[in-house]
N, C-alpha and C positions, 0 to 999 in steps of 0.2 A: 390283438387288441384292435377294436374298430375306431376306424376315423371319430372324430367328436363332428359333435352335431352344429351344424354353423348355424346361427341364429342371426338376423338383421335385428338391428336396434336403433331406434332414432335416436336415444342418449348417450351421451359417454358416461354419466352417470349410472346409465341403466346396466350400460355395456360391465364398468365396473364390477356391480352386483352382482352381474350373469355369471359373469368368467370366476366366482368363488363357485361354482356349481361344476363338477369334475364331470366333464367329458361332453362341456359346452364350447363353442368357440363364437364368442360374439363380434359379428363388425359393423360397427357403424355407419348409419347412411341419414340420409338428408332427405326427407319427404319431400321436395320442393324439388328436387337436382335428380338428374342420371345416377342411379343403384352401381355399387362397386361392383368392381367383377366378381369377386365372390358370389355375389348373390346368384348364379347360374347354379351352385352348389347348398343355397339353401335351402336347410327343409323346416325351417320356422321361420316367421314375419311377426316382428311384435309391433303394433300400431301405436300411429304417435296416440297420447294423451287428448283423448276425447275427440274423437276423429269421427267425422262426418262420413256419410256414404261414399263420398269422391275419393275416397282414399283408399276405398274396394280396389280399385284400379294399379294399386301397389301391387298387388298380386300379379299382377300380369307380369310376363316373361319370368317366371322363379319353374322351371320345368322342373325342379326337385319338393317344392312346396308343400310339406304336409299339414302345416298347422299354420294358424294365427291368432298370436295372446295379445287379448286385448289388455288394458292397463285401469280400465273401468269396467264397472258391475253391465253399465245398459250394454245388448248388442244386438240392437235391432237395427241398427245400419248396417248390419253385415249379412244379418239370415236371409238366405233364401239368394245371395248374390255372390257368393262363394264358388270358385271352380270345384266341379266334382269331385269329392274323395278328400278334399283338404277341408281338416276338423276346425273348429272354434270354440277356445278357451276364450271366457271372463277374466275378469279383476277382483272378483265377487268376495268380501274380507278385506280390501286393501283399503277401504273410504267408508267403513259401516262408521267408526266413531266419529268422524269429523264431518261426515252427514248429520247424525244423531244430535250431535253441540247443535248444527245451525235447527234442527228441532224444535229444541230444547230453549233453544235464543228466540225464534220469533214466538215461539205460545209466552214467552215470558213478557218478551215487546208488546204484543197486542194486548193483554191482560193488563199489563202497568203503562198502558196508555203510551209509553215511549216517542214512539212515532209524532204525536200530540204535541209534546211536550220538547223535541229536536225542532218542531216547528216553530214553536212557541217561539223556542229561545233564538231561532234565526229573526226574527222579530220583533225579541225584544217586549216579549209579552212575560209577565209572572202569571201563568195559567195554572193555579191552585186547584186544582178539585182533586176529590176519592175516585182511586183506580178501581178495578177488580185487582183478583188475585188467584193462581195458579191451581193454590193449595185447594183439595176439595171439588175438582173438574172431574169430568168423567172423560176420559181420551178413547176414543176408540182408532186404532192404528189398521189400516188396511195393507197388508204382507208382513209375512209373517218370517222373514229370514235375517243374515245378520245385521240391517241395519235395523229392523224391527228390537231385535235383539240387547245390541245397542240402545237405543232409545228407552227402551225399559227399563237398563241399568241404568241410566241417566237423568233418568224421573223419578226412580226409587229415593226417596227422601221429600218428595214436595208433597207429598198427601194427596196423590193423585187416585183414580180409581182407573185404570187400565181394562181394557179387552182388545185382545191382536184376532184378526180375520186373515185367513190364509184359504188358498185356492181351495184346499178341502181339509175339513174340521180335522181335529186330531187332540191329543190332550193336552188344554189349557189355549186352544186354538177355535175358533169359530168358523163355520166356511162362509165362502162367498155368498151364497143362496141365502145366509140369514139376515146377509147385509139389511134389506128394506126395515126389517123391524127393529134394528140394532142403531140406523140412522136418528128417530128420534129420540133416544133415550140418553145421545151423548151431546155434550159441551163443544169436544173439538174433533173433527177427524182428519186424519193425518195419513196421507198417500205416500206409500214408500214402495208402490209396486213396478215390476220391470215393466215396458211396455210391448204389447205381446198382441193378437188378434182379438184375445180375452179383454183384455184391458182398455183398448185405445177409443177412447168414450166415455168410458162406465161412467163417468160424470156428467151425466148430462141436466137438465131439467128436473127432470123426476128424482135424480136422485139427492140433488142439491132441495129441491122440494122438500124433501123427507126429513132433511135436517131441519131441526129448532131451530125460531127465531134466536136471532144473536148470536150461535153459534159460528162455528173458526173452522176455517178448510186450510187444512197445509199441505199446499202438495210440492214434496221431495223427492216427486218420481222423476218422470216426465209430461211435457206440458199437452201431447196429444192425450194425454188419460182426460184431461175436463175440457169438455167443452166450452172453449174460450168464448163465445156469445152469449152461455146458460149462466155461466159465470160473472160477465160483465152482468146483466141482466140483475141478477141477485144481489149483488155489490153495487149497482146503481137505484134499487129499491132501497136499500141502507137494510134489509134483513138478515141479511148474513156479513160477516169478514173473511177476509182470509188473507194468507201468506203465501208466496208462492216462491220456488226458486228458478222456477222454469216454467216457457211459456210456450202457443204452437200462436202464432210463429217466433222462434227465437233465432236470433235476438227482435224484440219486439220493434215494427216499424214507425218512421217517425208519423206522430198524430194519431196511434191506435187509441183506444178506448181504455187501455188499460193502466197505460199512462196516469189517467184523470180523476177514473173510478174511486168512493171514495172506500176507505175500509179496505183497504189492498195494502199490505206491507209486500213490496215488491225486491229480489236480491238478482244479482245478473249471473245464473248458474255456479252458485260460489260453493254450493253445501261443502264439497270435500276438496276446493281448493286450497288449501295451506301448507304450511313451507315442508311438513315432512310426504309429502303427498307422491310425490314423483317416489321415494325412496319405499313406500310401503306398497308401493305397487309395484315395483319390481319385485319385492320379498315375496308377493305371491305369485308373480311372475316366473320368479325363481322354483319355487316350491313345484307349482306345474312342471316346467321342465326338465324337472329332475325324473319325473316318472319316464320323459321321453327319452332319456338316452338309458331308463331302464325295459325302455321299449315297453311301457303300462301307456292307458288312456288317463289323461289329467282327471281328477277330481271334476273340476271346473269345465268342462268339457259341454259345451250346449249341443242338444243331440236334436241333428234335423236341420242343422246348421244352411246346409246348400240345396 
């Protein structure tokens, strides 16, 4: 029988989860503090919860290291900074629905004025006017995987008109390349793409151009996908809205523009923060793992990692 597979984990929660997975041995450590001795022995690293670049640096001294599961979908703080030969799993299924709600919450915010009317009432204003309304938009979603996925079930019911754009067309999918003429023809569009070489921009001027006056930008990616000046710019014309949950730079500095702008429902990276959040990210944490001590390549596996 071979040794089990030692895993570091920054939870004892997480640790919990791991250790129902036969032929794991999870141990705890403290991202902040000197790594247990164990870890000379480990050959997985799972990173804390939303973990910035600087935490690449956990990897150093693990001479057995072969993998590291992330606990979230984005990992572009990791690619391309990984020691040779050690793989990178996502989180990718663990935060698609509790993404999808905060979606689903601001198109609703912006449409029924919400925002407006929070104001109002810190003021002490009875501001009575006709909102818009949801029902009858045209949503076009930009990525097309689970949290696109997601989001569609979670619209299904509001009379909405749906089309998803994915890196390349497929059935019931649109690709990227037909973005420009698919920009004006909708209400809202909604960024749920990873950020990738492809990606980090695609929003810039011209493309926020393309959108219809009054239309809604949501973006639930990340914040280098738009261009944070094209975007000010557009939201300080009053032509466009938008929602964002994420910004470049986040967290935003004091006195930025975006702060002020009007027509910005702004959230501080919350989409899939919620109480069961840590524990569905293990369960796919787990699911990964499980291939590894059958000695398979995770599902979740980002290839071209280092």
């Amino acid at each position: 029988m071979s040794d089990p597979v030692v895993v570091l984990v920054p939870h004892s929660e997480g640790a919990d989860i791991l250790a129902e997975v036969s032929g794991l041995r999870p141990v705890v450590y403290d991202p902040d503090a000197a790594m247990p001795d164990e870890a000379r022995d480990a050959r997985v690293l799972v990173a804390p919860f939303l973990a910035g670049s600087d935490a690449v640096a956990l990897t150093d001294g693990l001479p057995k290291l072969e993998l590291v599961q992330l606990l979230t979908a984005g990992a572009e703080a990791w690619i391309g900074r990984l020691p040779e030969g050690v793989a990178l799993s996502d989180g990718r299924g663990a935060h698609g629905g509790a993404t999808a709600e905060w979606v689903v919450s601001v198109l609703l915010a912006v449409y029924r004025h919400l925002p407006r009317f929070v104001r109002a009432q810190d003021e002490g204003r009875w501001d009575y006017h006709r909102t818009e309304e949801l029902a009858g938009k045209k949503i076009l979603i930009v990525g097309a995987g689970d949290v696109a996925e997601n989001t569609v079930r979670r619209l299904d019911g509001f009379d909405v008109e749906i089309t998803l754009v994915g890196r390349t067309a497929r059935d019931g999918v649109r690709g990227m390349d037909e973005l420009p003429s698919l920009l004006p023809e909708h209400d809202a569009t909604v960024l749920i793409v990873p950020l990738t070489d492809e990606t980090r921009g695609m929003v810039d001027a011209e493309f926020l151009a393309a959108m219809p006056d009054g239309a809604v930008l949501v973006n639930g990616a990340r914040g280098p996908v738009c261009d944070t000046d094209a975007l000010a710019a557009e939201l300080t014309s009053e032509r466009l809205r938008a929602a964002v949950d994420v910004t470049d730079p986040e967290p935003l500095t004091e006195g930025h523009p975006l702060w002020k702008v009007p027509g910005l429902l702004l959230t501080p990276h919350v989409g899939g923060s919620v109480p069961l959040a840590t524990t569905r990210a293990y369960g796919v944490a787990a699911e990964q793992l499980a291939y590894v001590v059958r000695g398979e390549e995770p599902p979740n596996v980002v290839h071209g990692a280092y």
